[in-house]
C-alpha positions in Angstrom: -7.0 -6.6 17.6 -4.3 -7.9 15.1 -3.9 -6.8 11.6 -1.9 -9.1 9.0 0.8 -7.3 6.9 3.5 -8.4 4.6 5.8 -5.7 3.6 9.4 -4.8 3.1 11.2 -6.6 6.4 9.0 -9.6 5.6 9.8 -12.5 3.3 8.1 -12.0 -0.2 5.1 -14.9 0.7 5.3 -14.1 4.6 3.4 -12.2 6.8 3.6 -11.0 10.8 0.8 -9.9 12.9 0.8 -6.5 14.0 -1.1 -6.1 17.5 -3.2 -2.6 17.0 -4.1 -0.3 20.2 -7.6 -1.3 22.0 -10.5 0.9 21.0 -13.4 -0.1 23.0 -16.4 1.4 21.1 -14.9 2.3 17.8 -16.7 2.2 15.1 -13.3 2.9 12.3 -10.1 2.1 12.4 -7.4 3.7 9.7 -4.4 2.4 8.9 -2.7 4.2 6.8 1.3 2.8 4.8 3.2 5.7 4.6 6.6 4.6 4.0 6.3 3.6 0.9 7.1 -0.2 -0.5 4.2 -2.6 -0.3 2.1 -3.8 2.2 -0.7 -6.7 1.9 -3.9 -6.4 4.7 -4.2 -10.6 5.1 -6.7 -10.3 8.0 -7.8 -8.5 10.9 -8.6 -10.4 14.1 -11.0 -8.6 16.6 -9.4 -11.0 19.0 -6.4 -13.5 20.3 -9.0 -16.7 20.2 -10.1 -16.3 16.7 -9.0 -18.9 14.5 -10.2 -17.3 11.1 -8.0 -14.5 9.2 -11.3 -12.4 9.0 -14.1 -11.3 11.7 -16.7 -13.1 9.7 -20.3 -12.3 10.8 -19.0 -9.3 13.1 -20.2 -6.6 11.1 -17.0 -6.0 10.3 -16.4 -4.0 6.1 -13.2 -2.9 5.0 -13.1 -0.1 2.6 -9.7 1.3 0.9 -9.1 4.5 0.3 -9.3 4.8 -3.4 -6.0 6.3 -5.0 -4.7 5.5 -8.6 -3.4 1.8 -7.2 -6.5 1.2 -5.5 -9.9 1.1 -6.5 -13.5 1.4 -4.5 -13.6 -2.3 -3.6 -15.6 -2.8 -0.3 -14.4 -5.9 1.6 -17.5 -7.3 3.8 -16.8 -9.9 6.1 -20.5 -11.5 6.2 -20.8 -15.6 4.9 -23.9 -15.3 3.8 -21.9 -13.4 0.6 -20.5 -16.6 0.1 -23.5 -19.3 0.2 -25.9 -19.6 -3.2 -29.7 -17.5 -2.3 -31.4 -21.1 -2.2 -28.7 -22.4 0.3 -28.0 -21.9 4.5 -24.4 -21.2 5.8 -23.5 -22.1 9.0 -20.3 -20.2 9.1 -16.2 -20.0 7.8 -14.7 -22.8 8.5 -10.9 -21.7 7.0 -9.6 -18.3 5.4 -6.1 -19.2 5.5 -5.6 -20.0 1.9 -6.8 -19.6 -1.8 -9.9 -20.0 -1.0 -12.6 -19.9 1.7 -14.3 -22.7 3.2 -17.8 -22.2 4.5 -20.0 -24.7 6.1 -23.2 -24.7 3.6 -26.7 -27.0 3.5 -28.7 -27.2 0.1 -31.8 -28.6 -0.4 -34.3 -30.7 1.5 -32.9 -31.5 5.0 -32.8 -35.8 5.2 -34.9 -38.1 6.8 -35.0 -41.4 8.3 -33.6 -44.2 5.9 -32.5 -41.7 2.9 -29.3 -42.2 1.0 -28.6 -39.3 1.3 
């Protein structure tokens, strides 16, 4: 498991992945900045051959701490968030940036000979 941080030793827009202990069967993990500074979770990769930022449709929430800098956000990793009630996702494509792209299919499915 990897966690993406950015903090003090890191460039202001750069980030390193941290390799975290193995925890087979855990259900929490708990990672806690103590030293002060600042510190940005970017992802968290349940393994080496992921090739999203995120654990999408692993089950997978993250939930900070609230403190006076953070609030109650919950951070679920589930695509279906992301895809309109009347559409079907087929999964993250890319995390990496601004914004998330996720495979989606609206409406009536083609057939033979249409435009579409």
């Amino acid at each position: 498991m990897s966690a993406g941080r950015s903090g003090s030793a890191c460039p202001p827009d750069g980030f390193n992945w941290h390799n975290l202990p193995t925890a087979p069967g855990a259900t929490t993990l708990i990672l806690r900045h103590v030293d002060g500074g600042f510190s940005r979770l970017a992802g968290l990769r349940l393994d080496a051959a992921a090739v999203t930022n995120w654990p999408w449709d692993r089950g997978v929430t993250v939930t900070p701490t609230p403190s006076e800098d953070i609030d109650e956000t919950v951070i679920r990793s589930d695509s279906a968030d992301l895809v309109p009630a009347e559409c079907e996702g087929a999964g993250v494509l890319d995390d990496s940036g601004g914004m998330i792209a996720v495979a989606v299919r609206c409406g009536r499915p083609n057939e033979p000979g249409d435009a579409r």
